[in-house]
N, C-alpha and C positions, 0 to 999 in steps of 0.2 A: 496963595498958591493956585487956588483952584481959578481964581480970574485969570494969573495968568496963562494960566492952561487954555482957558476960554479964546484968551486976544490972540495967542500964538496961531493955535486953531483957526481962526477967522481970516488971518493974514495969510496963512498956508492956502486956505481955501480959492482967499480970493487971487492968487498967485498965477496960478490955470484955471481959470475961469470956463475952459472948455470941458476940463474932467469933472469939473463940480455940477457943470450942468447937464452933461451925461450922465454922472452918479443923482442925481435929483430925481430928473427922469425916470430913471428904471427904479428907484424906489417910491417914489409918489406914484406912478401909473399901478404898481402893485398894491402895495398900499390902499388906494382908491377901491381896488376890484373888492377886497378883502373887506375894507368896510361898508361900500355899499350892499355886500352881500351877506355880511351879518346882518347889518341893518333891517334887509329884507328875513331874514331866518329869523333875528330875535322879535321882526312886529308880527308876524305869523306865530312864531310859540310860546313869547311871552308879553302880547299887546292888552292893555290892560284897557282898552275898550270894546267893543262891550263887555266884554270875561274877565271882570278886574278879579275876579279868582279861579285862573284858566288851571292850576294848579289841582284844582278838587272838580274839576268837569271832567268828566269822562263821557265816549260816543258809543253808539251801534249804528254806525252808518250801514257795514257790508256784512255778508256772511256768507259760509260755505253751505251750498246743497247737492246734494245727490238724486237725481231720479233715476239711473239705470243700476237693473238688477243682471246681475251676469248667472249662470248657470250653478254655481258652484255657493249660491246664496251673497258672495259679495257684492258690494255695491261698486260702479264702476268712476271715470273723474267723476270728480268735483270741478262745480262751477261756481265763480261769484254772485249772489242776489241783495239788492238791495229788503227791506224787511217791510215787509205790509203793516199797512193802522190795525188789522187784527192778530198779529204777532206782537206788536210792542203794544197794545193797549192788556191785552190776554196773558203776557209773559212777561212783561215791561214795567208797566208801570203800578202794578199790582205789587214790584218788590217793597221792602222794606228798608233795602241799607240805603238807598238813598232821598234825599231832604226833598228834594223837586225830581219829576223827571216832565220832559215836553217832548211832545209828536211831531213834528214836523217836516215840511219836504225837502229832501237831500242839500236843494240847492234850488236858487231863485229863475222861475223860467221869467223869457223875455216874450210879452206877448205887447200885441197892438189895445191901443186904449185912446183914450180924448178925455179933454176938459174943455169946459163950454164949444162943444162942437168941430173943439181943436184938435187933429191926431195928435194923439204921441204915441212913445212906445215905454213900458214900463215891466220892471225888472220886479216882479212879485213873487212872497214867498208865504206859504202856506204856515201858519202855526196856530200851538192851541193857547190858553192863556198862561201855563207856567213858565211857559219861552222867557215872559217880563220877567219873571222869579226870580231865574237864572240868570241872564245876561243883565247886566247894568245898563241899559241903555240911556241915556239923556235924553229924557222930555224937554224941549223946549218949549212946547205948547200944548195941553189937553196930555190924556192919560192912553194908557194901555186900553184894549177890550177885557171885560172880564170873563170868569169862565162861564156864566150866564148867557153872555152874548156869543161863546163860543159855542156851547149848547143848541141856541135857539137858532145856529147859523144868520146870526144879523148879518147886516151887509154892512160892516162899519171898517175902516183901515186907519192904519198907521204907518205915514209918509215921512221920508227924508225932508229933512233942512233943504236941501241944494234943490229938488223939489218942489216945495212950498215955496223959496223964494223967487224960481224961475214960475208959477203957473196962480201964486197968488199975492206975488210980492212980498210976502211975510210970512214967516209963521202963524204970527195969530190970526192972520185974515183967514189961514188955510182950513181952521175949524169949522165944523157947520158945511165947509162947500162938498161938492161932489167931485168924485173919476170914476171914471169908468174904464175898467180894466178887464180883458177876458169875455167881455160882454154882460158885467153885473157892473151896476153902478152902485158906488160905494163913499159911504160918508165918511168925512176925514173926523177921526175922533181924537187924534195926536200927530205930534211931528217931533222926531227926535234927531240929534246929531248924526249925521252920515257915518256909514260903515264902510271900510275898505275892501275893497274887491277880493281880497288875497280871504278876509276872514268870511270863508265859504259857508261857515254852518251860520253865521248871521248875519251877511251879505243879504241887502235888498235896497229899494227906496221904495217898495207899497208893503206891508203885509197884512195881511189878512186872515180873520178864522179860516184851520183848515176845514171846515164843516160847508165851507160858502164854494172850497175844489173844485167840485166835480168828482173828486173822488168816491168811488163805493166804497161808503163805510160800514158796508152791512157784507162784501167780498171776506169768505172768508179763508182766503189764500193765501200764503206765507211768503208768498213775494210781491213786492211793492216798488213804490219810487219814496219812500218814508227813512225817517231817520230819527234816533233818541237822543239828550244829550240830559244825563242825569248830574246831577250836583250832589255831594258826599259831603259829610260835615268834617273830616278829615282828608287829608292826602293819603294817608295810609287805611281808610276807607275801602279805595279804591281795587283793593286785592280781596277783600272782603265780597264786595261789589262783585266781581268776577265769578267767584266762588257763586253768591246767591243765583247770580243768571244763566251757570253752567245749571245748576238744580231745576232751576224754572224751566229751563225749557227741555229737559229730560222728561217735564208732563208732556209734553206734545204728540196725539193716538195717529202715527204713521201709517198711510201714505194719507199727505195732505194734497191732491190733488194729483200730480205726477211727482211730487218731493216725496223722497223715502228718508230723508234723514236731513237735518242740519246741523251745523256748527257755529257758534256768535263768537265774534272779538271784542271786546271794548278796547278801543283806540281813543289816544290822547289827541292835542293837536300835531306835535311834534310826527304823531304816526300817520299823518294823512300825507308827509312827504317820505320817508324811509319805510312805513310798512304799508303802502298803500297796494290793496287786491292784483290791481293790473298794474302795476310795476315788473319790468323784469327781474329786478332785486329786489330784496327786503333785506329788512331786519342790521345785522353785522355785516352784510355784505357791500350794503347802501353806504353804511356810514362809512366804512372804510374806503369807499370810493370816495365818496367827500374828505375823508383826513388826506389819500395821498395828492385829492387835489389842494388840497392848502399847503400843502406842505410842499407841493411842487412850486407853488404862487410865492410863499418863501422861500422855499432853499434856492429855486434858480435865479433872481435877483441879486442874492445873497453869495454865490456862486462868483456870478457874473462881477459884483463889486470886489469880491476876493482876488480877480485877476487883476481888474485894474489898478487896486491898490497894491497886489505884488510888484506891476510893472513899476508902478510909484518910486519903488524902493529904492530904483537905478537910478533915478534922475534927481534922487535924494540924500547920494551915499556921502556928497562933499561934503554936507550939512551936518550927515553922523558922523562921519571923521573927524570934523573940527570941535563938535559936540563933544566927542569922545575926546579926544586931544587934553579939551580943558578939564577934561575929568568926570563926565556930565556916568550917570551910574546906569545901568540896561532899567531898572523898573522906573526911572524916568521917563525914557525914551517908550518905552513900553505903554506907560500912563497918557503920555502926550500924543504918540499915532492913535490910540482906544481914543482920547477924547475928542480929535481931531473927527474920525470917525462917527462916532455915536453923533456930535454936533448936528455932523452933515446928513448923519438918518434924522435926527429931528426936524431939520429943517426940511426933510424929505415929506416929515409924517405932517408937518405945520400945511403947507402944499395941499397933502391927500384930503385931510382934513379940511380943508376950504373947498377942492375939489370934488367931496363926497355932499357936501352942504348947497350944492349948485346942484349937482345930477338928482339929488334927493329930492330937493324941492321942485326940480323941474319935475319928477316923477308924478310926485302929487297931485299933477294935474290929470292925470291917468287913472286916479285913486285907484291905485295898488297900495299903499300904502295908506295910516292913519291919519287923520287931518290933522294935523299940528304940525306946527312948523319946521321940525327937523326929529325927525327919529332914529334920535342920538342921545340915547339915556347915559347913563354912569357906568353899564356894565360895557357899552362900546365902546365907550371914551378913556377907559382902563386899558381893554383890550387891544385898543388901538394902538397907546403907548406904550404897553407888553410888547407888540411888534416892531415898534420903533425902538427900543431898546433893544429887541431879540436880532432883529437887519444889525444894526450897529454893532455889535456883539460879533456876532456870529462872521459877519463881512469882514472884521477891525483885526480880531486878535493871533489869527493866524500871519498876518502880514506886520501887526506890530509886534507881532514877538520876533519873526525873522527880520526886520530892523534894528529891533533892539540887541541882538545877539552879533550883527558885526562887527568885527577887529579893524584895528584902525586902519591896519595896514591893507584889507581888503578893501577899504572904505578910501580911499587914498588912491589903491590902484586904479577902483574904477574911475575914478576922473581924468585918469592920463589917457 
């Protein structure tokens, strides 16, 4: 039965070949949007390189400060600060609920540098030795620094892959040699797999002890260009965690320079897009701007093929009349436009999904994304066909059901 549901389907299809490839169109172009851009959302919040346990990392990138005092003893706005190496070494990493915690700078500056004499330009990020703890990174060649040589600010680094094979042909040739970046020359003591631009808190191709900065690590000011990102031996840790650093830093003896007062978040990765400081939105507001956009990315495709295949109906009615005639029952007719439909959404989603597999990979070369060859795990590849079933669905059953419900004799008129 259900094959020849299938053949019937396919012959309907191929019958108007101009509605099948307009109905194609407008669902594979949706489609495509929809999966490229999970794609892009799930390797941001659940990419499992470096953070193959992105689930128990938590951040203190930002936080709220006050320094105006108004008349009446309150304190006036609030402003964003990033948190100083004497806030998070002092209040940070002194807690207890968490397993590791690492210092580090917000995000990788781009300074000028050379190897043998050669400019480049190189994308360096300041960290201290718990960074390795934390994130998984892939050594391909040589190790992490230890905390030793973070201590005694050695001038030693750890470069990208893409790196080491553009400026010393390999990885393993890249041990032992030098770069100079920032204007300290620095010895390559490992080279791990490249990081994707997108993943900001471990984005770089040099890093190096934060002790080698420049930074004053003896300032003892509560605002910085510095960032924490603590590891919890549980997921539900993490409220714990919150609890301990609201405590810690109620020690803090105000005013710390012009600060009168702070406030800390710890933020996930998911929250450096929906709850980030300088966003106009947060929080519930964010996200529901994202659901009615998907939902608009769905229904109006969805919409749009509900017309075309109402229009279908008339140009179809001879077919249900004779159908009908010989006795043919409405949840057939019912079963047979739904399969006809769904088909033609899969064959829509078959399209996207070749067409997400092109734009992706071309992406790659931008590294926005993780280096592997398609970042297309099991939860997109579900989701995807959730949508292709849901198009199908949703586009099918309003018009198969007003097919199936015509009398014969309606069905009859319309041809004369």
């Amino acid at each position: 039965m259900i094959k020849s549901y299938i053949k019937l389907a396919w012959k309907v299809l191929m019958r108007n070949k101009l509605f099948t490839l307009i109905s194609l169109f407008g669902i594979s172009f949706s489609l495509t949007i929809l999966i490229v851009g999970a794609s892009f959302l799930d390797d941001f919040t659940q990419s499992n390189y470096p953070a193959s346990h992105q689930n128990r990392i938590a951040y203190l990138i930002y936080a709220k400060a006050w320094n105006e005092k108004l008349e009446n003893g309150q304190l006036g706005k609030s402003y964003p600060i990033s948190p100083s190496y004497y806030l998070l070494t002092h209040y940070v990493t002194t807690m207890k609920t968490p397993l590791n915690v690492s210092v580090y700078t917000r995000s990788s500056n781009t300074v000028n540098g050379s190897v043998n004499s050669n400019l480049i330009t190189v994308d360096i990020k300041y960290t201290d030795n718990e960074f390795w703890k934390i994130l998984n990174f892939k050594f391909i060649a040589g190790k992490p620094y230890s905390k030793k040589e973070v201590e005694e600010a050695q001038k030693v680094c750890v470069i990208s892959e893409s790196m080491a094979n553009e400026h010393f042909n390999d990885p393993g040739s890249a041990i032992g040699r030098y770069i100079t970046a920032n204007k300290i020359n620095y010895q390559v003591i490992g080279v791990v797999k490249d990081v994707p631009k997108i993943s900001i808190s471990a984005f770089g191709n040099l890093w190096a002890p934060i002790t080698t900065s420049g930074i004053d690590l003896k300032d003892k000011s509560l605002s910085g260009n510095l960032a924490a990102m603590m590891l919890v031996r549980r997921k539900a840790d993490i409220t714990k965690l919150e609890n301990e650093l609201e405590q810690s830093i109620k020690r803090i003896n105000y005013p710390v320079g012009d600060i009168n007062l702070i406030e800390t978040q710890i933020t996930r990765q998911s929250d450096l897009v929906f709850n980030h400081p300088y966003a106009p939105v947060k929080g519930p507001v964010m996200y529901a701007i994202f659901s009615v956009i998907i939902l608009s990315i769905i229904l109006i495709p969805s919409l749009n093929l509900t017309t075309i295949n109402s229009t279908r109906i008339r140009e179809r009615s001879s077919e249900i009349g004779i159908r009908k005639s010989f006795g043919a029952p409405d949840r057939a007719l019912f079963i047979q436009f739904l399969a006809e439909n769904i088909i033609l959404t899969l064959l829509g989603g078959l399209i996207a999904f070749i067409l997400s597999f092109l734009i992706l990979k071309e992406l790659q070369t931008l590294d926005l994304i993780t280096a592997r060859i398609f970042p297309f795990n099991i939860r997109i590849f579900i989701s995807g066909l959730g949508l292709c079933l849901l198009f199908g669905f949703i586009s099918g059953v309003l018009p198969a059901t007003r097919m199936s419900k015509f009398q014969i004799v309606e069905s009859l008129n319309e041809t004369i």
